[in-house]
Backbone bond lengths (Angstrom), bond angles and torsions (degrees), N, CA, C in turn:
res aa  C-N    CA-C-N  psi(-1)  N-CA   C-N-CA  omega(-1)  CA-C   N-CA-C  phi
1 X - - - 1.462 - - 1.521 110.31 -
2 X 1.222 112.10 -44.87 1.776 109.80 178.63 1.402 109.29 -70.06
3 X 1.425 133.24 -16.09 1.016 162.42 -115.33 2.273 83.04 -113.39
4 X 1.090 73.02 -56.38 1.458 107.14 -159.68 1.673 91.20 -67.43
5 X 1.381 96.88 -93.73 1.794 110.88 178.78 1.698 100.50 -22.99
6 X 1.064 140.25 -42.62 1.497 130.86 -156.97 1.450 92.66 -69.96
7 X 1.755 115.61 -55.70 1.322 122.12 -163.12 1.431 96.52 -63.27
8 X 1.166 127.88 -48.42 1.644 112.38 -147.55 1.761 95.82 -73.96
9 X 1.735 122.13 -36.73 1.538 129.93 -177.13 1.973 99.45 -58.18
10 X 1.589 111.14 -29.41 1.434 97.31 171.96 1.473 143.34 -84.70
11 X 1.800 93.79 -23.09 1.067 108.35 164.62 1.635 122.01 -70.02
12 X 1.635 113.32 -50.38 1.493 115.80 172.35 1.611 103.56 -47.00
13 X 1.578 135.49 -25.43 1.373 127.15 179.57 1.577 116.45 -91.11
14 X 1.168 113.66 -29.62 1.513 117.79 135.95 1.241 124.56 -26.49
15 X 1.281 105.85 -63.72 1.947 94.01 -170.36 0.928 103.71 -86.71
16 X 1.187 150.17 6.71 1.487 123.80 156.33 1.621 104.33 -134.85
17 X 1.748 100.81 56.80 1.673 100.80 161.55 1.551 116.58 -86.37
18 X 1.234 101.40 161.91 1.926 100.72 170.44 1.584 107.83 -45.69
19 X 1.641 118.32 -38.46 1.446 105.99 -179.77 1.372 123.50 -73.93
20 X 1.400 124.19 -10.62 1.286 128.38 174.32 1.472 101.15 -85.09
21 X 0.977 119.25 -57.88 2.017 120.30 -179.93 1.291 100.50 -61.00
22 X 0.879 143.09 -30.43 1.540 134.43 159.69 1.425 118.20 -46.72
23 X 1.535 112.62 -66.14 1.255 108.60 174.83 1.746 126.43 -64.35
24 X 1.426 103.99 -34.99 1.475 90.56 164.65 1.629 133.61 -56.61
25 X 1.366 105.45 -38.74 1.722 124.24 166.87 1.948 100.65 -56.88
26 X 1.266 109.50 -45.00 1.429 100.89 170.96 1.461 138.59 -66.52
27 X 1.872 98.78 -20.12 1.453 109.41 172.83 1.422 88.78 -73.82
28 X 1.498 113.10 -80.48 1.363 100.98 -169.53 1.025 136.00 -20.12
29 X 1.447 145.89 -55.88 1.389 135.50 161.88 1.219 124.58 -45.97
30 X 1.054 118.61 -41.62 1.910 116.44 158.06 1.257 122.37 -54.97
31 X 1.532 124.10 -44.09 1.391 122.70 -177.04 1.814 94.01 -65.28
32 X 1.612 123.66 -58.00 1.402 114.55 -179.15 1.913 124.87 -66.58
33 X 0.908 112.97 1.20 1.364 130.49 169.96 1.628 107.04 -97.94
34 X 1.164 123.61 -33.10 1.349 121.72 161.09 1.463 116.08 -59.04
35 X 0.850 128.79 -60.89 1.339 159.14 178.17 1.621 101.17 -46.46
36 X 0.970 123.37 -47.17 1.697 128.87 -165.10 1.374 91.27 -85.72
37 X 1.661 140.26 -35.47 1.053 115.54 -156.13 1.400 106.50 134.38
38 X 1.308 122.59 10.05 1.540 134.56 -168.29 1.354 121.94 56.69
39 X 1.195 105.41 172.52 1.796 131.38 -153.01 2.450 85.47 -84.83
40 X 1.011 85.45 -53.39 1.906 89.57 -169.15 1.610 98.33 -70.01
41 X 1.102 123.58 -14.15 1.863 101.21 -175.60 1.141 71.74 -102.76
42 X 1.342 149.65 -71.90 1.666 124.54 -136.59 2.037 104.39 -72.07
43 X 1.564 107.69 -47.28 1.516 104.85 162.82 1.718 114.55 -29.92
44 X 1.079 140.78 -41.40 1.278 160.22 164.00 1.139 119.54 -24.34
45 X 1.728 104.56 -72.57 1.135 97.52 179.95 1.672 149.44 -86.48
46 X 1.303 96.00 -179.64 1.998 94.79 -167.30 1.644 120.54 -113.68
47 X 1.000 74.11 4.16 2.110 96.57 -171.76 1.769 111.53 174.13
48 X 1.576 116.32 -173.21 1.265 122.33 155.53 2.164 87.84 -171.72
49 X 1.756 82.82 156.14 1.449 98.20 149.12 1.778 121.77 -129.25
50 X 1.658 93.74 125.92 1.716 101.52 175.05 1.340 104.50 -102.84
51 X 1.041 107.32 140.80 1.518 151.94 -177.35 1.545 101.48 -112.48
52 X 1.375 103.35 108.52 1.262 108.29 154.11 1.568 127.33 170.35
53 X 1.200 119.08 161.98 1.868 131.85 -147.72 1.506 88.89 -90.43
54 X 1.452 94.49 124.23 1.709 104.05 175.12 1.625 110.43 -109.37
55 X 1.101 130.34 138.97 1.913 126.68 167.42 1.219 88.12 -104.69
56 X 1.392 102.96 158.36 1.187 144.09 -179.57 1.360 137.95 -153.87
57 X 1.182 143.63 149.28 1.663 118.47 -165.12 1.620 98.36 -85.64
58 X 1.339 123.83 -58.13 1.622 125.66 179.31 1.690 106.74 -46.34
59 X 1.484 97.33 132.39 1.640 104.90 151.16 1.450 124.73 -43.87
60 X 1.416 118.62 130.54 1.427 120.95 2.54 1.789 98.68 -96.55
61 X 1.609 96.11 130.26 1.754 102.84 -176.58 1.541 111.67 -56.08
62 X 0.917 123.55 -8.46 1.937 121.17 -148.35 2.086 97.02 -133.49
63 X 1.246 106.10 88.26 1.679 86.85 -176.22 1.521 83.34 -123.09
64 X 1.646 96.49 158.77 1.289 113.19 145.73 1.419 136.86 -93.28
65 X 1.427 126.29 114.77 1.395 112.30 177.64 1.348 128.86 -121.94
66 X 1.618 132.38 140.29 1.033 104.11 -165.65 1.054 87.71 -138.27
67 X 1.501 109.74 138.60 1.686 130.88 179.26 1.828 115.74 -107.28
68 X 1.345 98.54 126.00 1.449 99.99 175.34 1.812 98.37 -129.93
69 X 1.514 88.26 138.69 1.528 115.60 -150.44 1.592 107.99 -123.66
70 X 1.038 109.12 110.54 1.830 115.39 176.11 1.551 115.77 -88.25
71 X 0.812 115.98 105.46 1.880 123.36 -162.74 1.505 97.56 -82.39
72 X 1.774 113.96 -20.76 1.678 93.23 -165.70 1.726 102.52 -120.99
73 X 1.471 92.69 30.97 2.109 108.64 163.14 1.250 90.71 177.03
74 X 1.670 101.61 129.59 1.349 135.87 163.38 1.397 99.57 -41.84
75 X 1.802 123.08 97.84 1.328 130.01 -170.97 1.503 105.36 177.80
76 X 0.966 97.14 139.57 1.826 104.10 -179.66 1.804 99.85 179.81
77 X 1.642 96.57 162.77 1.767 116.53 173.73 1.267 96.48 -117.42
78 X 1.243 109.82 148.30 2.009 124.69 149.79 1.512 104.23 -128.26
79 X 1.371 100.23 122.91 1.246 108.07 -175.70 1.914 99.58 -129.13
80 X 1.668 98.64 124.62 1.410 96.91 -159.38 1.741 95.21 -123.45
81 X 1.379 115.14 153.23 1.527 120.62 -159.76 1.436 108.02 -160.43
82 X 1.564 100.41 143.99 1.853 96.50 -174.08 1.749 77.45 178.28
83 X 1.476 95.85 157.74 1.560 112.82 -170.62 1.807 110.49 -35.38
84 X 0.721 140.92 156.14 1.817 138.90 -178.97 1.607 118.43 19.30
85 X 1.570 108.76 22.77 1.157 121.92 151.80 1.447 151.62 -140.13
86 X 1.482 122.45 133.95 1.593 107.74 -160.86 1.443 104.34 -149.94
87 X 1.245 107.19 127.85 2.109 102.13 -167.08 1.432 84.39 -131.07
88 X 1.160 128.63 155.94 1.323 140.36 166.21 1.895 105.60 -137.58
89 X 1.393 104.22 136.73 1.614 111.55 169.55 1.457 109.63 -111.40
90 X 0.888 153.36 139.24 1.684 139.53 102.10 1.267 126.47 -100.86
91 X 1.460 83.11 153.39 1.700 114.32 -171.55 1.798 106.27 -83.61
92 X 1.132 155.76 96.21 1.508 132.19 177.30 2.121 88.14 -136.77
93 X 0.943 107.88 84.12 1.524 88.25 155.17 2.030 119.08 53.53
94 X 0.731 119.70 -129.71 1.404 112.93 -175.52 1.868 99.93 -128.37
95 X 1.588 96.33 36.51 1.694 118.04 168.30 1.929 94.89 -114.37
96 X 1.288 118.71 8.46 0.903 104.61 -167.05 1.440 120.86 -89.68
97 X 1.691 124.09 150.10 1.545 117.21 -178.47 1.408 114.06 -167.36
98 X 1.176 118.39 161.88 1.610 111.38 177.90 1.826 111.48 -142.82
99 X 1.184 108.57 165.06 1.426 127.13 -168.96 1.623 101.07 -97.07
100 X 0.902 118.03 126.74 1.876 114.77 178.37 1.388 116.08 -85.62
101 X 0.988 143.48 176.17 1.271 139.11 165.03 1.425 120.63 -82.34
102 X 1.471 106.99 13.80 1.711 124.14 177.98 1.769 98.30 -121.63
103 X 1.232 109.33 10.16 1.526 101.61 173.11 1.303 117.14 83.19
104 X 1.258 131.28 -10.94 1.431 147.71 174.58 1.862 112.15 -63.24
105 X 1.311 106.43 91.60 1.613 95.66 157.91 1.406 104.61 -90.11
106 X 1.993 82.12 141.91 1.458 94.15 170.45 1.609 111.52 -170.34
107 X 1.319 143.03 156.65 1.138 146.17 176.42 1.250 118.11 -20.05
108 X 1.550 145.61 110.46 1.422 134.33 123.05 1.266 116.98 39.31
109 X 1.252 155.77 95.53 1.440 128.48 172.00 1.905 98.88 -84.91
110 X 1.151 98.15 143.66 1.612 119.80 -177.63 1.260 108.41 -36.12
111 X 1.412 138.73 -90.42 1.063 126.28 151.58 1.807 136.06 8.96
112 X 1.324 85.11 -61.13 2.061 81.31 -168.70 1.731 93.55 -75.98
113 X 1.672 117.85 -23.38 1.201 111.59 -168.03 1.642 115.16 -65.25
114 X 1.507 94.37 -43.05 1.934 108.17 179.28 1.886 100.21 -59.01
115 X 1.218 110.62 -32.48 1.271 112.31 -163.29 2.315 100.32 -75.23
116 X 1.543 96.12 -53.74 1.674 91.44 167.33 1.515 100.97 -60.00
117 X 0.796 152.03 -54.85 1.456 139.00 -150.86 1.296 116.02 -62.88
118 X 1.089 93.55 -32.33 2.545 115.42 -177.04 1.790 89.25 -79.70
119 X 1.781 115.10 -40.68 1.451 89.68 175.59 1.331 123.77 -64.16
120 X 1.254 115.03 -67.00 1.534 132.40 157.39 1.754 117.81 1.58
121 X 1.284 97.04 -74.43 1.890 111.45 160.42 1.062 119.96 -42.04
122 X 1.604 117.36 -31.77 1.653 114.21 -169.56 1.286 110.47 -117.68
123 X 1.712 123.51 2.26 1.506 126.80 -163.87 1.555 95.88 -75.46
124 X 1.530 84.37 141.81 2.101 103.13 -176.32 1.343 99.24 -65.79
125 X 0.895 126.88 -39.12 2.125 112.28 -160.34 1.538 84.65 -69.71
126 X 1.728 126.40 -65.57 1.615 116.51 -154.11 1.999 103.65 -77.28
127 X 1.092 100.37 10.40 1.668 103.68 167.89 1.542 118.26 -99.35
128 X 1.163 103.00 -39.11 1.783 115.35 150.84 1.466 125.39 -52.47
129 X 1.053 108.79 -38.76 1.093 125.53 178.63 1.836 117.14 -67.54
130 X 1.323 91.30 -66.91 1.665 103.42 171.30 1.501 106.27 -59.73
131 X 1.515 142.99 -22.48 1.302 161.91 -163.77 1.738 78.54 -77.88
132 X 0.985 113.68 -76.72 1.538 136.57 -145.87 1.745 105.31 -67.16
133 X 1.367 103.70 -12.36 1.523 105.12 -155.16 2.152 94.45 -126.60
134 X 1.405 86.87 10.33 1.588 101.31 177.08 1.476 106.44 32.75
135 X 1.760 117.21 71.14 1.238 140.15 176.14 1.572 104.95 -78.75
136 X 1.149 125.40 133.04 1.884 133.48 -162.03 0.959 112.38 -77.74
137 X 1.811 115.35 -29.10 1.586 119.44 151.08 0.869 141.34 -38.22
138 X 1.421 112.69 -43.52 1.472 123.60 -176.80 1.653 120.61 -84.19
139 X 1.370 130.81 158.19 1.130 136.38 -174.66 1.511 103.46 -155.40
140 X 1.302 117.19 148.94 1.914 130.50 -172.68 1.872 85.28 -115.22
141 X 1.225 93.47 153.58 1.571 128.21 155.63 1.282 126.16 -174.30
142 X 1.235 124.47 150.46 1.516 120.98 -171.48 1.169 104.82 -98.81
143 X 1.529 120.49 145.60 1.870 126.23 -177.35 1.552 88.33 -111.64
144 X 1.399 76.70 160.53 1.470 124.28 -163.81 1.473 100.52 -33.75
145 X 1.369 124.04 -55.12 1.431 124.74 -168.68 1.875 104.32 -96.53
146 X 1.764 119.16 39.23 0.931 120.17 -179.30 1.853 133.03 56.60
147 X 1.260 102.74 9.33 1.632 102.12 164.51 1.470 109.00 -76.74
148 X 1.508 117.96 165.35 1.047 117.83 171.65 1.868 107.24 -109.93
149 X 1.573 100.92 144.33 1.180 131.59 -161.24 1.741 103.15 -83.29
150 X 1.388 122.13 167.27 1.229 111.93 149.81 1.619 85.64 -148.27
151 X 1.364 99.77 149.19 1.362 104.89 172.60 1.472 135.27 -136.91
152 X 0.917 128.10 122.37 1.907 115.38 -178.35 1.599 101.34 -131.77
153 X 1.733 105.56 142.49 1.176 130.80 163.74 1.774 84.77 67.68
154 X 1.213 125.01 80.34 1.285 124.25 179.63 1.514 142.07 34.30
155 X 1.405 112.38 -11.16 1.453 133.47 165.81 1.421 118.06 -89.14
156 X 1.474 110.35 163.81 1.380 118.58 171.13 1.524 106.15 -85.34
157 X 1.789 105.04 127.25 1.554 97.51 -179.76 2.052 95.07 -114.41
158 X 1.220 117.27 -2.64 1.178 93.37 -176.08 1.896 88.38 -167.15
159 X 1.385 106.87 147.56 1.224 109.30 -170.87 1.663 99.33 -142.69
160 X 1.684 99.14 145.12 2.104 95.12 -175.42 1.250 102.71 -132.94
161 X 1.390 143.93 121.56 1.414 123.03 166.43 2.838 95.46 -73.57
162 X 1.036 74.59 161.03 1.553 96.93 -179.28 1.444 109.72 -119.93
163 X 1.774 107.80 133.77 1.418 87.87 159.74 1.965 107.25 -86.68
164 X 1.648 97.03 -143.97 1.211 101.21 167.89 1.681 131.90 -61.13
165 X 1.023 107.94 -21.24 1.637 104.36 -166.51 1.714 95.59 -113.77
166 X 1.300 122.69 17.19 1.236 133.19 -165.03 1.442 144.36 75.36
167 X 1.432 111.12 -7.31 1.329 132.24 175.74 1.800 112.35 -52.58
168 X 1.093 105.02 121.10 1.464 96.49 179.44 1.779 114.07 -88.33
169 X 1.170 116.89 148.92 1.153 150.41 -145.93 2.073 101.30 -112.78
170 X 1.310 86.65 -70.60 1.699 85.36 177.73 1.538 99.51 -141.39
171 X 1.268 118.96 166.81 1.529 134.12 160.99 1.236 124.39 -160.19
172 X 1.184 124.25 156.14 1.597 141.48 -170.88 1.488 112.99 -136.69
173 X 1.235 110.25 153.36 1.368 129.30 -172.25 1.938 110.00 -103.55
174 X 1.434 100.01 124.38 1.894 83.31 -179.32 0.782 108.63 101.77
175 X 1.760 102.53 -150.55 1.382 150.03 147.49 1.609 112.67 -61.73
176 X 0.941 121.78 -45.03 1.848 133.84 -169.49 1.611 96.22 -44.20
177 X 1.506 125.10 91.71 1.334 139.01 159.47 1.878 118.76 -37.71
178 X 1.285 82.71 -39.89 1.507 101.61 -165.25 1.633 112.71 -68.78
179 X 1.411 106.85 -62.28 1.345 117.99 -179.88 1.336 134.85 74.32
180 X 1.187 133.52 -127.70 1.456 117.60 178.12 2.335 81.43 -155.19
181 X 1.193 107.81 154.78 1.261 122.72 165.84 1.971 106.49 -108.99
182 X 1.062 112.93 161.63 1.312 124.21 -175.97 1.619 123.08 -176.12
183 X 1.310 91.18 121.18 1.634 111.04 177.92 1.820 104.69 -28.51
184 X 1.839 99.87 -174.64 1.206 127.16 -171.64 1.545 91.59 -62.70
185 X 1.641 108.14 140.26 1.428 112.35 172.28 1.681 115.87 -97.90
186 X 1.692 103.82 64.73 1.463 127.70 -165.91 1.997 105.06 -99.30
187 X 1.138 114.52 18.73 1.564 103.98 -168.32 1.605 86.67 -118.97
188 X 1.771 95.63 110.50 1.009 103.18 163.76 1.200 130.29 -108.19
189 X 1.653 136.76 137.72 1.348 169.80 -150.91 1.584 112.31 -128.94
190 X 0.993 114.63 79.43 1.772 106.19 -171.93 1.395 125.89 37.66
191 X 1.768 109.24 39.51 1.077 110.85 167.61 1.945 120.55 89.54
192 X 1.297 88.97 0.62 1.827 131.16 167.37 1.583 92.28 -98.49
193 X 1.574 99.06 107.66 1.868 107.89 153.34 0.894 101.49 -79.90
194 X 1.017 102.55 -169.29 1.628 125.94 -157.28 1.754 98.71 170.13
195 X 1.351 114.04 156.23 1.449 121.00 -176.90 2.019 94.23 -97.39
196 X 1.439 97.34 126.82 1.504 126.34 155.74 1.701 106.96 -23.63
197 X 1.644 105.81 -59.70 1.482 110.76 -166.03 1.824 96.96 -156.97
198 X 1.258 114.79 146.00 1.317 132.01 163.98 1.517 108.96 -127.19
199 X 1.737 102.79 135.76 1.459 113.96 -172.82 1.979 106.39 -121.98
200 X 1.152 114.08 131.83 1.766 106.31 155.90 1.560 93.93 -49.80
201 X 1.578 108.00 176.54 1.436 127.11 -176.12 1.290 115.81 -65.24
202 X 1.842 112.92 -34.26 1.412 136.26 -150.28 1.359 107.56 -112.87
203 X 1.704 118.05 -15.21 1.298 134.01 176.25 1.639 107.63 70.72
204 X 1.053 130.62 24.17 1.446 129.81 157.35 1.585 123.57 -62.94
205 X 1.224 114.85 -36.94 1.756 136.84 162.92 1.728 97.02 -111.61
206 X 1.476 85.60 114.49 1.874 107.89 151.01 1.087 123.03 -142.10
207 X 1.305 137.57 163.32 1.687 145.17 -146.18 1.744 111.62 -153.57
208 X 0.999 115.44 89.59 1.315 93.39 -179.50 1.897 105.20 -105.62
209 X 1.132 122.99 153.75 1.025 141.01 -157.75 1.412 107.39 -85.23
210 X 1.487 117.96 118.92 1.664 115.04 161.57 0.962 139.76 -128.74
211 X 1.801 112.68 10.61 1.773 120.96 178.03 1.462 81.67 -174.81
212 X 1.560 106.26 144.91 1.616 118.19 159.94 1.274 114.72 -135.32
213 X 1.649 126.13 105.30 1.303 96.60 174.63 1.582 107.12 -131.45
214 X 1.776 94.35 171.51 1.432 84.24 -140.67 1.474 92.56 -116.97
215 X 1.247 107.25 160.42 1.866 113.76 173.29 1.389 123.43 50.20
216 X 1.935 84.51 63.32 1.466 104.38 -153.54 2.211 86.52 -82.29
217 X 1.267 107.35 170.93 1.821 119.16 163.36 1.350 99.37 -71.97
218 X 1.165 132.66 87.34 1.910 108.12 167.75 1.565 99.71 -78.66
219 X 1.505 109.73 104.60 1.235 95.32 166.62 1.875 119.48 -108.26
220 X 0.695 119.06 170.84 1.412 136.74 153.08 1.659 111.86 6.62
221 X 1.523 106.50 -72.28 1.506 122.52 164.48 1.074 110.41 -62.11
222 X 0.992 155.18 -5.41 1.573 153.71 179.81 1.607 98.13 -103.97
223 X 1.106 143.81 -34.63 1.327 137.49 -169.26 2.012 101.10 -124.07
224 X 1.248 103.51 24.91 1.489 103.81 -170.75 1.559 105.07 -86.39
225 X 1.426 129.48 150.82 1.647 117.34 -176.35 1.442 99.98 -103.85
226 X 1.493 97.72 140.35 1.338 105.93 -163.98 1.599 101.47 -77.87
227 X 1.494 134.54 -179.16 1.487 136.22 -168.28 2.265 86.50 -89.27
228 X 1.312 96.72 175.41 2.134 97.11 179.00 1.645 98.28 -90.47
229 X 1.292 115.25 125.43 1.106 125.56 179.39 1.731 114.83 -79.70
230 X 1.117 112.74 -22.56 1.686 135.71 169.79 1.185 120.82 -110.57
């Protein structure tokens, strides 16, 4: 009988040791890396640019924006467009600057820069990516109400609820509880999904998807600041 009680008190500590929650957090990322398009095409890549039509309630409701994203240096453009309007940002280090919607180039202000940089760190495609490319930073665990976690330097940097076959459903960056929800992850890019459409919770910001391409040159000229036209 004691015989017994020891085994069954080791086994019940078994199933829910750090090495068992480990490995489940480890299936999980495989089952959702399956699902996206696999672990070797997204490991792959070196960048992408998305293309795609955002609504919004403020004028002008209907923009186009298209983001091109450097996965292997903290660097990227958003360049946003809609009838008598056109703002462009980039992010490059202390190359950085943006276009206003009054035509004004001019420096980054500090602030919005710390604020792109925390996006940048936490954006889903280059977190997939680093996921996919089994980066030493990163670590999986599942929370409490079964989403899967991503984590670096002891914090949560990226969080996914999953359905069954692993497809994620919604995700958030951080702390941000809320997150963003997003359609079927049916937009295919050389075999790179991608979600159809991403929504805020409240649907004030939505994105629907219309070109992805991937492992773009970001060079130099692409993130270069133009001279002040005004």
């Amino acid at each position: 009988m004691e015989m017994w009680m020891k085994a069954s008190v080791a086994a019940a500590f078994l199933a829910g040791s750090p090495v068992q929650a480990a490995d489940e957090a480890a299936a999980a990322v495989d089952t959702f890396l399956s699902a996206v398009g696999g672990r070797e095409a997204w490991a792959a890549l070196t960048g992408a640019v998305n293309d795609s039509q955002q609504n919004r309630p403020a004028e002008p409701t209907v923009v186009r924006a298209v983001i091109t994203m450097d996965f292997t240096a903290p660097r990227f453009r958003i360049e946003t467009t809609a009838e008598h309007f056109h703002t462009v940002r980039v992010i490059d280090g202390a190359k950085s600057w943006r276009k206003t919607r009054d035509g004004v180039i001019e420096d980054v202000p500090a602030d919005l820069y710390a604020d792109d940089m925390r996006w940048y760190g936490a954006h889903i495609y280059r977190t997939i990516h680093r996921l996919a490319r089994r980066d030493p930073a990163l670590s999986a665990r599942l929370g409490p109400d079964g989403r899967l976690e991503i984590i670096e330097d002891g914090a949560r940097l990226l969080w996914l609820k999953l359905d069954a076959r692993g497809e994620p459903y919604a995700f958030g960056a951080r702390d941000d509880e809320k997150g963003s929800i997003c359609g079927p992850w049916e937009f295919d890019a050389g075999g790179v999904m991608h979600p159809i459409w991403v929504s805020n919770t409240d649907g004030t910001w939505r994105a629907s998807a219309k070109s992805v391409t991937l492992n773009p040159v970001v060079t130099d000229a692409i993130l270069a600041r133009p001279p002040q036209s005004r």
